[in-house]
N, C-alpha and C positions, 0 to 999 in steps of 0.2 A: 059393666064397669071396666070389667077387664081390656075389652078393645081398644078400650080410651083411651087408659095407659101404652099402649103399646104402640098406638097411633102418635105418642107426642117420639114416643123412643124410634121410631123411624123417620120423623120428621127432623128432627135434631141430635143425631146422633152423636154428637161435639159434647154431648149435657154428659154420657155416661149413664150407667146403669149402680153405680157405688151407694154408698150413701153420704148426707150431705154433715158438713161440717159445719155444728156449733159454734165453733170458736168466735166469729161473729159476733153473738148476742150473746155472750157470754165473757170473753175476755178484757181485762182494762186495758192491756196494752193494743188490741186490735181499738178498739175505740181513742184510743188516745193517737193512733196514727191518722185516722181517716179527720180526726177533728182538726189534726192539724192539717191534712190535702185542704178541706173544705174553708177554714176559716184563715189560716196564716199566709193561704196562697192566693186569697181571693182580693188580698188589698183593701180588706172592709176593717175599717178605723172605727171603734165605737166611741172614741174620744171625739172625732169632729163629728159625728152623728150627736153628744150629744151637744155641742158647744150650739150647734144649729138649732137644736129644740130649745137650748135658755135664750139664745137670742130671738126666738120668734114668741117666746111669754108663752108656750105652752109646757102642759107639764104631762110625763110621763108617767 
């Protein structure tokens, strides 16, 4: 198992040998940025999504 590891650490050596940071899955404020990269930059309206679903008679 060991060579394994050691095979990805010479393959990519850009990754580090550190340990990895939490903060991620853990913090509000990291989630509350990337929600905003994802959905405030993405131009996705949930408003005329659903004005299209009343007007076509189906229901959500």
């Amino acid at each position: 198992m060991a060579d394994m590891n050691h095979r990805w650490l010479e393959k990519y050596p850009e990754l580090g040998r550190g340990p990895i940071s939490t903060e991620p899955y853990i913090s509000p404020e990291y989630y509350e940025r990337e929600r905003e990269k994802i959905f405030i930059g993405s131009g996705a309206d949930l408003n005329e999504a659903t004005k299209v679903t009343a007007c076509s008679g189906r229901r959500t």
